[in-house]
N, C-alpha and C positions, 0 to 999 in steps of 0.2 A: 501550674501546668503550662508550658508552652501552648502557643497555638498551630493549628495544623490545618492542613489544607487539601483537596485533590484537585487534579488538573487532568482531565481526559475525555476519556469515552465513554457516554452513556446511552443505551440501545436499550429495546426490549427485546428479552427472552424467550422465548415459546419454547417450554422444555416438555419433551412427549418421552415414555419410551415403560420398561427397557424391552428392547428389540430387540431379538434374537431368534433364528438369524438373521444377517440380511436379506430385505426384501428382494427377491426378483423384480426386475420394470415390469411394471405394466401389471400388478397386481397390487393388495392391500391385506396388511395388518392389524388387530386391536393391539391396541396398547394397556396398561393399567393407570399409566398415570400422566396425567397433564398439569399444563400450570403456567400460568403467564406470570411473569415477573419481571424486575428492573434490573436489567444486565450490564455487560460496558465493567471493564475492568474499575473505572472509575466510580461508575452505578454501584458494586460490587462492595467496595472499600468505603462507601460511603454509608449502605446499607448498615454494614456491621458496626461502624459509629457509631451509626442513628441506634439501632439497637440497645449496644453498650453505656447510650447516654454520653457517651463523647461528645461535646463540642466543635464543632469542624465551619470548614466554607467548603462547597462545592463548586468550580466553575465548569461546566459543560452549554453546549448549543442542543438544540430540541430540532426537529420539523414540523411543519407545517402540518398536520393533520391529527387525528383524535391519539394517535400513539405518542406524539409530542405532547399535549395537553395531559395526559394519562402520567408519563415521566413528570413533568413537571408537578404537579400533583401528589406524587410521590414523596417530592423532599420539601414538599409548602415555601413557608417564608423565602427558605437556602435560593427558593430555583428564580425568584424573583425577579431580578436580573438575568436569567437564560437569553441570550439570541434567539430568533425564531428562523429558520432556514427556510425556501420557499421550497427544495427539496423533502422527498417524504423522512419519515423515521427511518434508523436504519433497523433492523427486524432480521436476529439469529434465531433460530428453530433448531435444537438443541435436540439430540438423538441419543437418550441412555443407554446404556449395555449392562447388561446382567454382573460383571464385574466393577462396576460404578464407573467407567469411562466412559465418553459420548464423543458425539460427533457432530460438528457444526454446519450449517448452512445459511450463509450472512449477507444480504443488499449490502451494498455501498451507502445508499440513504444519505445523510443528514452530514455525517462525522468527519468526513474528506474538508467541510467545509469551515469547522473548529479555528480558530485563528486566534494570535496573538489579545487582539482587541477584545475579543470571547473574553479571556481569561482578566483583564484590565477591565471591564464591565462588573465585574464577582468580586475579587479579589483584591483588597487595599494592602500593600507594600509597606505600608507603616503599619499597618493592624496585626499583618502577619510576622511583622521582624523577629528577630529569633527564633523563629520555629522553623516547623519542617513542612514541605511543599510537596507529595508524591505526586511524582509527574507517569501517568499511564497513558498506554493506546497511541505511540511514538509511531507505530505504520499502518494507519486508522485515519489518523488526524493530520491530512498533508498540509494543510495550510498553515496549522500553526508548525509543525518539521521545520517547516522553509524559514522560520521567524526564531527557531531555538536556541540562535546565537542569543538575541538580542534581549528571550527571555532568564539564559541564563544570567545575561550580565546584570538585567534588575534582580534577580534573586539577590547575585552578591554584594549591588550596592544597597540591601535589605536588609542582609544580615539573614540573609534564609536555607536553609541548607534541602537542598534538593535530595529527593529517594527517587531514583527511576525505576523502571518497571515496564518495559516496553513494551511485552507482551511478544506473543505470536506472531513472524512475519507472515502475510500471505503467500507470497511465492519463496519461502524458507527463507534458511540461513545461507544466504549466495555471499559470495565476497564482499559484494558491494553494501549487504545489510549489517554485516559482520563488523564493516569496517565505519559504519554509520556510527550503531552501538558503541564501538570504541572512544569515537569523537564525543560522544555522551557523557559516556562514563565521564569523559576527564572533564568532564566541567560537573558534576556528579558525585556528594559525598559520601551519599552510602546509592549501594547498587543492590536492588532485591531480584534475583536472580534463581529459576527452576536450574538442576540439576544441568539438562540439557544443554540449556542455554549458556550456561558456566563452562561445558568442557567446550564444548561447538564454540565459543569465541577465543577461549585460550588456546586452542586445538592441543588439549594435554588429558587424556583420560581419566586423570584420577583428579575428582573434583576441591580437595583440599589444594593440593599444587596447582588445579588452574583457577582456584579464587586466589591464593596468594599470587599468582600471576597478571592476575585482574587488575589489584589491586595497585600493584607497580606502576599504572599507568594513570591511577586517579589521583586527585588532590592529596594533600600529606594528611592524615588523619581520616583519611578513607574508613569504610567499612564494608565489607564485602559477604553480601547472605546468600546461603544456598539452600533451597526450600527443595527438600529430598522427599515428600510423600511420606507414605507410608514411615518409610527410613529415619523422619524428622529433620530438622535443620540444622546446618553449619555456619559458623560466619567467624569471619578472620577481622578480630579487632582492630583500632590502631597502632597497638605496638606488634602488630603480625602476630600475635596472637590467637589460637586454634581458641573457638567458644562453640558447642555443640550438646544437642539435646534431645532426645528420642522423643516419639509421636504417640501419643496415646494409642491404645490397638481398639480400635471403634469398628463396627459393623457399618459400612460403606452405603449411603444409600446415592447421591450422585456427588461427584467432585468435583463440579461445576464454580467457579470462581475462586476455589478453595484455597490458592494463594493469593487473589487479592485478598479476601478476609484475611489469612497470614499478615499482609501489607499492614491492615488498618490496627489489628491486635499489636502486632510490633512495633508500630510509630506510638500507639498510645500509651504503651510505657515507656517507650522511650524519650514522649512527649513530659513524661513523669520524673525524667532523669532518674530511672531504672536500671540495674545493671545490664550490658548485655545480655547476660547468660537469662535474665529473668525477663528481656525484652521477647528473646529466642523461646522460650517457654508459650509465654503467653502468646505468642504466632499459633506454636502448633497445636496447644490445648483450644484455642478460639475456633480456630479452619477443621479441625477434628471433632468439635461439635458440632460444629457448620454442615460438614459433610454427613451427617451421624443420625439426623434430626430429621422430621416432617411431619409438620408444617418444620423451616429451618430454625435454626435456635442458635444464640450465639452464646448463651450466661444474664448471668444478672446485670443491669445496668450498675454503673458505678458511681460512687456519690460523686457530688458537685469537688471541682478543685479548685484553688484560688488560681489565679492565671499569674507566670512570674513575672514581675516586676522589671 
């Protein structure tokens, strides 16, 4: 098995809810259910590793107080090497809805201050050569942004092939982030991509023609995923080639991370040199337990693999 890696955002969670309706100010609701957990797109893709018995590195930064200690703690050995920020945690509060959709409320905290050298602290470039490197939380993590050049150039003289996964911009999809994500991509072999975020940067509405559009502009052997919900995933091979898989029909309990988890099920077999179509599978059937379960549940761990040679 190749080896694998994440590189992003790791935050805690505070997920209450489901709430409905919305509250009026200045008043209060019971909710049913609570739950503190390890968030952070990165948190998210790593979790479901650790679950599945994958093998991984994680590189992320912590803050300075009992919610950095808590995180850290979480992934033991992995976090050993974390930074520690004199900044606090950063700290989303996660709002369910009766439909399984939620709504975020997130500090700055910690992850603004993510950097290059974060990731070069964790991370051994010869340990990781040949594998795959999911890079999450690109408008999160401004400090390591500003140094992206110069991490994608060590991936390549690594032998590493990058997954990005940007995430949610704060202030949306404006031109100028649009046009961020594009400069990404191209240095960017496979791009894991929601629905949204696929027609919003091709500006093409139908999401097959704006991943093949996508994909025009990435490295030659690109791979282009569209993570549809409900709907299941798409993804435009390297000979442009249409691969596509329906989602299992689950009873929805919240959808909170549910394409990172997508992220970490699809690298690990692809880490297995898997077909795609069986990469694509294993996304949606992972993230559709994910979401489906509670306490969460991802499947059975997977036995040990030899690492390739």
């Amino acid at each position: 098995m190749r080896p694998l890696a994440v590189i992003g955002n790791v935050n805690v969670d505070l997920i209450l809810g489901p709430a409905a309706p919305w509250p009026k100010a200045g008043t209060e609701i019971i909710v049913d259910h609570d739950e503190l957990r390890v968030g952070g797109s990165a948190g998210n893709s790593a979790l479901a590793w650790q679950a599945l018995g994958i093998e991984f590195e994680i590189a992320a930064n912590i803050g300075n107080d009992q919610f950095g200690r808590w995180l850290a703690e979480a992934f033991g050995h992995r976090s050993a090497n974390w930074p520690v920020r004199p900044e606090r945690t950063t700290l989303s509060v996660g709002i369910t809805h009766p439909d399984g959709e939620r709504t975020f409320f997130t500090t700055t905290g910690h992850l603004p201050r993510f950097s290059l050298a974060d990731v070069f602290a964790v991370i051994d470039g010869e340990r990781l050569r040949g594998g795959y490197a999911l890079l999450c939380g690109a408008f999160l993590t401004d400090d390591l942004v500003k140094e992206y050049g110069a991490f994608f150039d060590w991936a390549d003289s690594h032998g590493i092939t990058v997954a990005l996964d940007t995430g949610w911009p704060l202030d949306g999809w404006t031109d100028e982030n649009c046009a961020a994500t594009r400069a990404w991509l191209s240095r960017s072999r496979i791009a894991l991509l929601n629905e949204v975020e696929t027609t919003t940067l091709a500006g093409i509405a139908d999401p097959i023609e704006a991943a093949r559009e996508i994909r025009l502009h990435m490295p030659e052997g690109a791979v282009v995923v569209v993570k549809r919900g409900p709907s299941g995933a798409i993804a435009i091979a390297p000979d442009d080639q249409l691969v596509s898989v329906a989602a299992p029909v689950v009873a929805v309990v919240d959808t909170i991370g549910a394409g990172d988890v997508f992220n970490a099920a699809f690298l690990a077999a692809l880490a297995k040199d898997e077909p795609l179509m069986s990469c694509l599978r294993a996304g949606t059937e992972v993230a559709s337990r994910a979401i489906s379960t509670l306490p969460r549940s991802y499947g059975e761990p997977s036995p040990p693999q030899e690492p390739v040679s």
